[in-house]
C-alpha positions in Angstrom: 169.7 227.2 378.1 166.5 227.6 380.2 164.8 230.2 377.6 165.8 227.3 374.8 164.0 224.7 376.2 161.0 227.2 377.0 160.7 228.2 373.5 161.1 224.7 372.2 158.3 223.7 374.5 156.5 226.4 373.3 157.2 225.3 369.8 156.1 221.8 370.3 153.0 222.7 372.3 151.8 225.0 368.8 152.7 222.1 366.5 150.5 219.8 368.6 147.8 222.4 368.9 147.7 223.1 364.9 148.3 219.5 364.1 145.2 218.6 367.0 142.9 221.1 365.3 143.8 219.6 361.8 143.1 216.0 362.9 139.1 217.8 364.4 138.6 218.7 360.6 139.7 215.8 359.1 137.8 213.5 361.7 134.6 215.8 361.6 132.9 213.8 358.8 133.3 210.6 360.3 131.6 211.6 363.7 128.7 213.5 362.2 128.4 210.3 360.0 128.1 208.2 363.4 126.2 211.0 364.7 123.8 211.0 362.1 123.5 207.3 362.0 121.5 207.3 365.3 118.4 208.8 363.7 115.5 207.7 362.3 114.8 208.4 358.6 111.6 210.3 359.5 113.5 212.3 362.5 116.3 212.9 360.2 114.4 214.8 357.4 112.0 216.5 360.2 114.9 217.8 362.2 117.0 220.7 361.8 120.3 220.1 361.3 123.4 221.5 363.7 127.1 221.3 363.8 127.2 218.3 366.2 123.6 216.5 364.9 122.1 214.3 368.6 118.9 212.7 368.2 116.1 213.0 370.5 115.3 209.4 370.2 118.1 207.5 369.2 118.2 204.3 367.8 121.1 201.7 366.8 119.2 199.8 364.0 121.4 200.8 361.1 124.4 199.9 363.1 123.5 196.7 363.7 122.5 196.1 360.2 126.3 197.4 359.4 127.8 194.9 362.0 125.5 192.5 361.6 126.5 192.7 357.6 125.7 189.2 356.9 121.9 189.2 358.0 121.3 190.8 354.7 122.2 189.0 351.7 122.4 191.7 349.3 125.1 193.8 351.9 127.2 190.5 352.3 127.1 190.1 348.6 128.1 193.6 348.2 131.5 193.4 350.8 132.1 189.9 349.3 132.5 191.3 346.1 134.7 194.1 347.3 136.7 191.9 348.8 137.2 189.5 346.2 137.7 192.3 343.2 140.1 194.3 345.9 142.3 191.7 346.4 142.3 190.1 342.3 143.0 193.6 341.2 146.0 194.4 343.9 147.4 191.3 343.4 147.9 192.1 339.2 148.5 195.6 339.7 151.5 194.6 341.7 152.6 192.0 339.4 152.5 194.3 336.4 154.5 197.1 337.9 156.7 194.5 338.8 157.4 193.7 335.6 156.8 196.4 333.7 159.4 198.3 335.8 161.9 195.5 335.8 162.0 196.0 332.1 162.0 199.4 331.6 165.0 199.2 334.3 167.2 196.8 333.2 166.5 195.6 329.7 167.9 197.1 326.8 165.7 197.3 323.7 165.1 200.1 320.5 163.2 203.1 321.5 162.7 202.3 325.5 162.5 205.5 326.7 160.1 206.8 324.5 157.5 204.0 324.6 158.2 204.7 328.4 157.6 208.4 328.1 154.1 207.5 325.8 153.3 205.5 329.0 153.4 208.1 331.5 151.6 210.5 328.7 148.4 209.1 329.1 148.4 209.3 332.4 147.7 212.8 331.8 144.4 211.9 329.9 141.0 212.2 332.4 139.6 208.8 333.0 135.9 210.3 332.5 137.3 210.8 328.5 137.2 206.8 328.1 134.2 206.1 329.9 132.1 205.7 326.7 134.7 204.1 324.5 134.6 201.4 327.2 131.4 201.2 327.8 130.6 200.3 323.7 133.9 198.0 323.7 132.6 196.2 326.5 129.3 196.2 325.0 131.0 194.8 321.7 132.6 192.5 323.6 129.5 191.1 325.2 131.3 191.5 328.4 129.2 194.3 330.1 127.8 193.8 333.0 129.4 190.5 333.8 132.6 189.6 336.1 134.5 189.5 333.2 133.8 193.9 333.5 136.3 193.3 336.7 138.7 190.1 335.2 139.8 192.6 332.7 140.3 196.1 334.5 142.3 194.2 336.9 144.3 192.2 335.6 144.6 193.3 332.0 146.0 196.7 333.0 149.3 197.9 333.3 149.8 199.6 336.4 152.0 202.7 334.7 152.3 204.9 338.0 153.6 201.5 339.5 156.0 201.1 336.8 157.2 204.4 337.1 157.8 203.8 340.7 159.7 200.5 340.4 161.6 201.2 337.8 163.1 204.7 339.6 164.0 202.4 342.6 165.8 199.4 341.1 167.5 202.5 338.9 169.3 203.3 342.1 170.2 199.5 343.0 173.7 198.7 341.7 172.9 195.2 338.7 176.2 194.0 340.1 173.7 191.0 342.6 171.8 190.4 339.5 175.3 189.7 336.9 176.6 187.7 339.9 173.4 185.4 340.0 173.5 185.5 335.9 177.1 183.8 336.2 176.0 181.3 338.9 173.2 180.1 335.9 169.9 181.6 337.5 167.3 182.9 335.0 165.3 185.7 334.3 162.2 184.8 336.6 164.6 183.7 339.1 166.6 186.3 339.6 163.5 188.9 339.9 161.6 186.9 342.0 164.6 185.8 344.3 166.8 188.5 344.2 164.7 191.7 343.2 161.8 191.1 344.6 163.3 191.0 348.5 165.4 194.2 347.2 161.8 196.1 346.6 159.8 195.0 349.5 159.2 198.7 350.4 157.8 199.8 347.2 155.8 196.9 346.8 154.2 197.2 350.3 153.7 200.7 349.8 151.9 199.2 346.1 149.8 196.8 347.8 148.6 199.4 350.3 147.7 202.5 348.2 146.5 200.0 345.3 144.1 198.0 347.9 142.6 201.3 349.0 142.0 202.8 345.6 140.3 199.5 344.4 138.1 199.5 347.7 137.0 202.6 347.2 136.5 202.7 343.4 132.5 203.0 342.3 133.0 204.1 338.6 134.2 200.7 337.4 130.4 198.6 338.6 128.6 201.6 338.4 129.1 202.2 335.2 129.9 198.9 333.3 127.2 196.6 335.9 123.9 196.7 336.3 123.1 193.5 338.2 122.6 193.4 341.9 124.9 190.7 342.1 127.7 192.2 340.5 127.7 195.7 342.9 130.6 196.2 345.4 130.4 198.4 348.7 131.0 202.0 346.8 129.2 201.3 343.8 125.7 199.9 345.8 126.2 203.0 348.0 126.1 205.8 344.6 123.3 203.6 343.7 121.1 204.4 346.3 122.3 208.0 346.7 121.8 208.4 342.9 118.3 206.6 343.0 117.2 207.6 346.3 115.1 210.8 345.6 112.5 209.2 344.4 109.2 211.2 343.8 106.8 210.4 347.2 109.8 208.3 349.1 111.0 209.0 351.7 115.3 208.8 351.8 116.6 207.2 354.0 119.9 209.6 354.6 121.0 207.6 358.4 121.2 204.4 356.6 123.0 205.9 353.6 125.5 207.5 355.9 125.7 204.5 358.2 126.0 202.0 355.1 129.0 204.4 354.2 130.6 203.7 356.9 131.7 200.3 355.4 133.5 202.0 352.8 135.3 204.7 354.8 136.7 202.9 358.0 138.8 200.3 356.3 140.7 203.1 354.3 141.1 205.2 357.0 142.3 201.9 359.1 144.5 200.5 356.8 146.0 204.3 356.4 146.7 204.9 360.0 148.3 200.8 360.6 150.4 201.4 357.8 151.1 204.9 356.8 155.3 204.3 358.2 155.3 201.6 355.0 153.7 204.2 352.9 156.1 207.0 353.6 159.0 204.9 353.2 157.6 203.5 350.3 157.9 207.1 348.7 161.4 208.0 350.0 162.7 204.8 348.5 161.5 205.4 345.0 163.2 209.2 345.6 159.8 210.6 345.2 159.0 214.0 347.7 156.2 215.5 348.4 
């Protein structure tokens, strides 16, 4: 018994000393990030560069401009927009694989599971292919580089990977709740929304989590179909001035880039650590592994 519990102490002491130097690499970026965000442009570019980067005269100026994000217009425009598109485009992407799941789950029509099959098809096409397609419909459309660019990716979309994973989980829910309410006289919309909808909470938390993130840190949508200022979100204002930075005769400015990127990468990372229980779960409810 005693050598047991010794080598499952032993056991547990490796697992936290692999998972501990796993967590070091994956938090490295975001402390030499911080770190790096204490220089000065000009110290920066002068200095050479080590593991663990610590300025000889450090200053907190770009943090202050990061907490202090509404003493620059342009920054609070940026978030604002983030925030606005982020939460338009979860909310849709949701409701589509909502739907689109509830149908391909419990409605009975001609050829279902192939158009469902042709669904999950293109998700094996490389989003880069239709970037120029878009770019001249949009165009055509005389919707480029206005918030119609974001009215449409988010809400005219159908979220297929959503679909996929509502329709696998109400495919494991007995119908018999949903044929009871049909013989009491409740409708269609009522009996998703009422009765199906509390039946999925998991799945659509875990929806609303991972779709959130993926919006917040999307910059191919405005980088590529906006041009305006006013139209930039957090990510895409960030490749901007990476992209356009290296300038001939400036001077970059890499602490503020880093520090400005910190907007993007701490609410992911926050909302991933708060709620990473729902997202598992989320997962093991639809039957997906790995």
């Amino acid at each position: 018994m005693a050598r047991r519990k010794a080598g499952a102490a032993i056991g547990r002491a490796c697992a936290y000393l692999v998972l501990g130097a796993g967590a070091l690499v994956m938090l490295y970026p975001l402390l030499y990030i911080i770190l790096g965000g204490l220089f000065t442009a000009a110290e920066f570019n002068s200095a050479k560069m080590s593991l663990f980067p610590i300025p000889k005269n450090p200053t907190f100026n770009n943090f202050k401009l990061l907490i202090a994000v509404g003493a620059d217009k342009a920054t609070l425009r940026y978030y604002l927009n983030s925030v606005l598109r982020t939460a338009y485009t979860t909310l849709f992407s949701c409701l589509t694989a909502l739907l689109g799941g509830y149908v391909f789950a419990r409605l009975q029509f001609k050829r279902k599971e192939g158009l469902f099959m042709a669904l999950l098809a293109t998700q094996m096409i490389p989003g880069i292919i239709s970037v120029l397609p878009m770019y001249l419909q949009l165009r055509y459309m005389n919707l480029y580089d206005t918030w119609g660019v974001y009215l449409l990716f988010g809400g005219g979309a159908l979220n297929i990977m959503g679909t996929f994973l509502v329709r696998q989980t109400l495919e494991k829910m007995p119908v018999s709740i949903e044929e009871a309410a049909k013989v009491d006289g409740a409708g269609t919309f009522r009996i998703l929304f009422q009765i199906v909808v509390p039946m999925l909470k998991t799945i659509l938390i875990y929806l609303v989590i991972t779709g959130a993130i993926g919006v917040w840190n999307d910059w191919s949508t405005p980088f590529f179909y906006t041009e305006s200022q006013s139209l930039q979100t957090i990510p895409s204002a960030l490749t901007r001035l990476t992209a356009f930075a290296g300038k001939e005769g400036q001077e970059i400015n890499y602490p503020l880039i880093m520090t400005f990127s910190l907007l993007v990468t701490v609410p992911s990372v926050l909302i991933f650590f708060i709620f990473q229980k729902h997202i598992v779960q989320g997962l093991m409810s639809a039957g997906i592994k790995g």
